[in-house]
N, C-alpha and C positions, 0 to 999 in steps of 0.2 A: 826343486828337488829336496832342498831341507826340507820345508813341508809335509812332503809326502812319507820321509824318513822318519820324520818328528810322528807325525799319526799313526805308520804302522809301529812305533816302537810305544808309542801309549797303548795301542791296542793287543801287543803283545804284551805290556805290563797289568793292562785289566784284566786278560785273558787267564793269567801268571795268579793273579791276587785272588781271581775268583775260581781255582782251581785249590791252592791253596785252604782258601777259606773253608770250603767242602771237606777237604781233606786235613785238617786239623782242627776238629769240632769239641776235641778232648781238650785242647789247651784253653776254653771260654771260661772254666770257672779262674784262671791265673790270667788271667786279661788284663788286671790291674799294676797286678807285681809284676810280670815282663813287659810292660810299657812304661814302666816305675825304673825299671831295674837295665832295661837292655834298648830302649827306646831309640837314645840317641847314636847305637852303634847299628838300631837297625835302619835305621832313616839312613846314616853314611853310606851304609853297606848298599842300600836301595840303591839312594842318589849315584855310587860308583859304578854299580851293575846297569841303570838306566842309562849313564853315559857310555859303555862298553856295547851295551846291543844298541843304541842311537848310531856310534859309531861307524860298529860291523853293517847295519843296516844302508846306511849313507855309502858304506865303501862296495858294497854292492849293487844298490841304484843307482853308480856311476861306473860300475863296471858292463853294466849291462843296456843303460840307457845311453850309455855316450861311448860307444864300441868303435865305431867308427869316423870317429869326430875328426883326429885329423887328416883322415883320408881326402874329409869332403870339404876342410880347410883348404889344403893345396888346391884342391879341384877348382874352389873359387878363387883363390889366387890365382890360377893363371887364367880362369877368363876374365879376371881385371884387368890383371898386366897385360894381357891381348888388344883390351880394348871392345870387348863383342859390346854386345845390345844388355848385358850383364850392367856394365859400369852404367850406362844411360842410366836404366832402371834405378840402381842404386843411386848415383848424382839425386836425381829427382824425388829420391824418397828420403832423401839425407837434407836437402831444398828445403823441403815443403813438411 
């Protein structure tokens, strides 16, 4: 699930940058003097906004993909503690 989180949040940053890019075509002749002058607050400011939607993203793909996770915990706890054809299965795949 990181994974997936990690990729759609790059993909939303490339999306970002090359939106961006298009859209601030006026600022190329100062290209040197704001990466001279505002660089290293733009990089933080990236890096903190990149960790913010990595975040938001991951707390979403666990709100969504694992909706019902302990329902179906219980559920198999008790057909182990039952004893069904459940626990075999499991024995033997835990085994081998």
């Amino acid at each position: 699930m990181i994974k997936s989180a990690l990729f759609a949040t790059a993909v939303m940053f490339l999306a970002l940058g090359l939106f961006l890019m298009g859209e601030c075509r006026f600022l190329i002749p100062y290209k040197a003097f704001l990466v001279h002058e505002y660089g290293q607050t733009l990089f933080v400011f990236s890096g903190v906004l990149f960790l913010n939607v990595f975040t938001a993203v991951y707390l979403l793909c666990r709100k969504i993909f694992l909706k019902d996770t302990g329902r179906k915990l219980v559920h198999l706890e008790k057909q182990l503690r039952g004893g069904g054809s459940i626990s075999e299965e499991l024995a033997r795949y835990l085994e081998g």
